[in-house]
N, C-alpha and C positions, 0 to 999 in steps of 0.2 A: 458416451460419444468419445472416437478419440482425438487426440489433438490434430489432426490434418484435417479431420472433418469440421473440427470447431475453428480452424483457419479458413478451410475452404467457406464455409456458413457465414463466418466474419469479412470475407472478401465479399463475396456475394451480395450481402447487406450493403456492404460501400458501395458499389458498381452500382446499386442502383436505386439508391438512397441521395437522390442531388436536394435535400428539402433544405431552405433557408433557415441557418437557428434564429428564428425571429419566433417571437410567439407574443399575439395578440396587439402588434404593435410598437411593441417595446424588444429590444434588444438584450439578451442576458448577458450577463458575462460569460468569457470561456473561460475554461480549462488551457491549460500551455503545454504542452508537448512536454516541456522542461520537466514541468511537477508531474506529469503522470509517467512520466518515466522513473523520475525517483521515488514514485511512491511503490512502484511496481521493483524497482530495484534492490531497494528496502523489505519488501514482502518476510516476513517470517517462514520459518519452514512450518506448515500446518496443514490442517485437513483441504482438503478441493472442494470439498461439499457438494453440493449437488450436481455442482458444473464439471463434475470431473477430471479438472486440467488443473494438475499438481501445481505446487507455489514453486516448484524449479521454474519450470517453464516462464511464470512471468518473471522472474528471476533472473534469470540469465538467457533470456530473448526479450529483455524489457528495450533497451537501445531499437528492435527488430518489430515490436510490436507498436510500440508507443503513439505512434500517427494513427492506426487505425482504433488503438483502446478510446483516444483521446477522441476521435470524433465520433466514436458511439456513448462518450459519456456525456458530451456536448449534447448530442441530440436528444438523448435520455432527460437531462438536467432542461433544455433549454422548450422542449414540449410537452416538458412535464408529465412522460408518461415513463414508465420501468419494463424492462424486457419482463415479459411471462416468466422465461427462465429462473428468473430473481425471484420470485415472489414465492417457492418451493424452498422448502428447508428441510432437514432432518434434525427430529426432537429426541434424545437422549435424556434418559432418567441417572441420574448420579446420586447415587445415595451420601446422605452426610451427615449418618450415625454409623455405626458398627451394626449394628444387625438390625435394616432397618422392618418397621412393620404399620405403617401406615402412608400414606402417600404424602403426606405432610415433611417425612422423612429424606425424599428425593427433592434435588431441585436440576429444571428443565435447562439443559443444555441446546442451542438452538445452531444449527451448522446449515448456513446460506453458502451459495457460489462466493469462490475466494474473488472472482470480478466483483462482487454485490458489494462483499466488505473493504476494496479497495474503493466502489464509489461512494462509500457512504464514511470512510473517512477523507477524502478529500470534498466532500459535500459540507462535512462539519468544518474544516480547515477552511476553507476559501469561503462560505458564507455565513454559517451559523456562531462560530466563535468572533469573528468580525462586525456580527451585529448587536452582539451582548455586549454590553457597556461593562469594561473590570471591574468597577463596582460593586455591580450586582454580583459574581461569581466569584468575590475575594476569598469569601471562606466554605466555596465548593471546591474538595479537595481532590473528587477523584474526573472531575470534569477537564481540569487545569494540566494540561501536560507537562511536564516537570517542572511542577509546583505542593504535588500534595506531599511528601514526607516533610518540606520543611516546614508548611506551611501547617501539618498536621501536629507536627512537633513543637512547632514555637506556641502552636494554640494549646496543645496542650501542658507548656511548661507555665504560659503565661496565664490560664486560666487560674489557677490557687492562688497566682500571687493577687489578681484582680478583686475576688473571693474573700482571700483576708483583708488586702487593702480596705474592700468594702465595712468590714466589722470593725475598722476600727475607730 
């Protein structure tokens, strides 16, 4: 698809998409314009995956797009259902021996809509990191965003000295 079709599709959807984000009675949180513009601004240069529409594009028409991203992830997020589009991936086998020869030897690469991977890091940001109590995640290092080298390194400087402490 190319990207004027996935604009024109994206207009489309709005026009005539009026549904309350209420679901079940209860009201969810939104999304801001703000954050999903910078998370789209942010975008890495990487695959499009199955959506087709290059990470320039949300790149550098994130200011352009952002109203409309944002209330397709609200409604996504708020009726709790996923566009079809998303739920399509491309699997890639990588191998990670040198000559490999059993299937044990590959591991699955999995390449979703670069939409899909922006809602589903502002899904973990806004909800699921804010309801985990720091406690629980102190010494989950690659969950923490810029916290696992130190936090990797102090546990491992500090573990022998714990270790001997213990023996003595």
């Amino acid at each position: 698809m190319h990207i004027l079709q996935t604009c024109a599709l994206i207009w489309d959807v709005l026009r005539h998409s009026r549904v309350p984000l209420v679901n079940d009675g209860f009201t969810c949180k939104h999304l801001t314009v703000y954050n999903v513009e910078k998370s789209l601004r942010h975008i890495k240069h990487t695959s499009p995956g199955t959506g087709n529409i290059p990470s320039w594009f949300f790149k550098h028409c994130s200011y352009e797009i952002a109203e409309i991203i944002t209330h397709i992830l609200n409604l996504s997020f708020c009726s709790g259902s996923i566009p079809n589009q998303w739920k399509t991936a491309l699997v890639t086998l990588i191998h990670e021996v040198q000559k490999p020869v059993a299937i044990s030897d590959y591991r699955p690469i999995s390449d979703t809509p670069l939409l899909c991977r922006v809602a589903e890091k502002l899904l973990v940001a806004n909800w699921l990191q804010p309801a985990i109590p720091s406690d629980m995640i102190a010494n989950q290092f690659g969950f923490r965003s810029n916290h696992w080298q130190h936090s990797l390194c102090s546990d491992i400087h500090d573990a022998p000295c714990f270790s001997h402490a213990r023996e003595l």
